[in-house]
N, C-alpha and C positions, 0 to 999 in steps of 0.2 A: 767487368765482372759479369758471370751467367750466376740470372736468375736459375733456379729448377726448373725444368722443364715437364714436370710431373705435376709442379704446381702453375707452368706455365699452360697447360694444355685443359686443368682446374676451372683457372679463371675463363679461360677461352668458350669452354663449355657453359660455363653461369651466365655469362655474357649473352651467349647465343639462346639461353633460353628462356632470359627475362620476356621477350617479345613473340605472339605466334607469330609462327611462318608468314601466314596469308594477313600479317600486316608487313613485313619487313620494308613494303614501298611506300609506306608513309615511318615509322620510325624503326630503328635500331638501336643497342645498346650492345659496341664492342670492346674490345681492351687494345689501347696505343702500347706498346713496348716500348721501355727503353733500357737502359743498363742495370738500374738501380733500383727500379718501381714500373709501375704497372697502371695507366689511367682509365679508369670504367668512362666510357663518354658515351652521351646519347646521341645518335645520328639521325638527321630529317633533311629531307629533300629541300632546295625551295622551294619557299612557297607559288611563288610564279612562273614554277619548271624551270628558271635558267639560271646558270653558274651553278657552283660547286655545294655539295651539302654540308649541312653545317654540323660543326661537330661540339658536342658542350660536354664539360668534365662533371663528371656528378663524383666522383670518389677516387685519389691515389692509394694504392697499396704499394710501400715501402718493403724493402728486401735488405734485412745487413746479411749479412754472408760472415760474419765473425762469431754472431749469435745463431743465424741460422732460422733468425724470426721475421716476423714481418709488419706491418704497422698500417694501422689508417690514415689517413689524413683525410681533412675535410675541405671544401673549396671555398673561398670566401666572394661577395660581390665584385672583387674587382682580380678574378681570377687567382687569388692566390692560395697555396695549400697550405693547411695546418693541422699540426698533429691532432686527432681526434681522442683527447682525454677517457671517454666513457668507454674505450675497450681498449685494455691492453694488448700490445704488441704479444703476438702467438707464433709458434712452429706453425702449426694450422690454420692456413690460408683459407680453407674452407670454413673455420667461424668467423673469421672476418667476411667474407662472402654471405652470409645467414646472416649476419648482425647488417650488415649493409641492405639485406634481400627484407629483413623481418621485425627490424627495430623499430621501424614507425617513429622515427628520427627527422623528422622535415627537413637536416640538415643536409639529406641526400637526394631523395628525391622529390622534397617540395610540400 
């Protein structure tokens, strides 16, 4: 199944500009793609320059395509997601984005 591309290019953009620029070499915060949903994850370098950067899920947005809405989930300690109760699933992926950006939720970033 294709996500929307209008809300795929949405998230893309929220993602690119949680962080300024002139830090992107110490963190980032992009969106992994897959069929179904959408992973916000924070990206950081090693810490002692070598191997791969690490990537941490802070937040899924979920896509059904039958409703045409989409949904948060939250990440748990031992990486797993779950539906996030305190916002309902919306056409408008952009207030899931503002509720994620501005809720002051610790569940997402801490």
């Amino acid at each position: 199944m294709a996500l929307p591309e209008t809300d795929l290019h949405r998230i893309r953009l929220w993602a690119r500009e949680r962080v300024p620029e002139h830090l992107w070499d110490q963190v980032k915060v992009e969106a992994d793609v897959s069929d179904r949903h959408v992973d916000i994850v924070e990206v950081r370098p090693p810490w002692d320059g070598v191997g791969e950067h690490t990537r941490f899920p802070i937040a899924r947005l979920r896509y059904t395509k039958s409703t045409g809405q989409w949904a948060i989930y939250w990440r748990d300690r031992n990486l797993k997601f779950h539906e996030y109760k305190r916002k309902r699933p919306t056409k408008s992926v952009q207030a899931l984005l503002d509720h994620i950006d501005s809720s002051g939720d610790p569940i997402f970033w801490g």
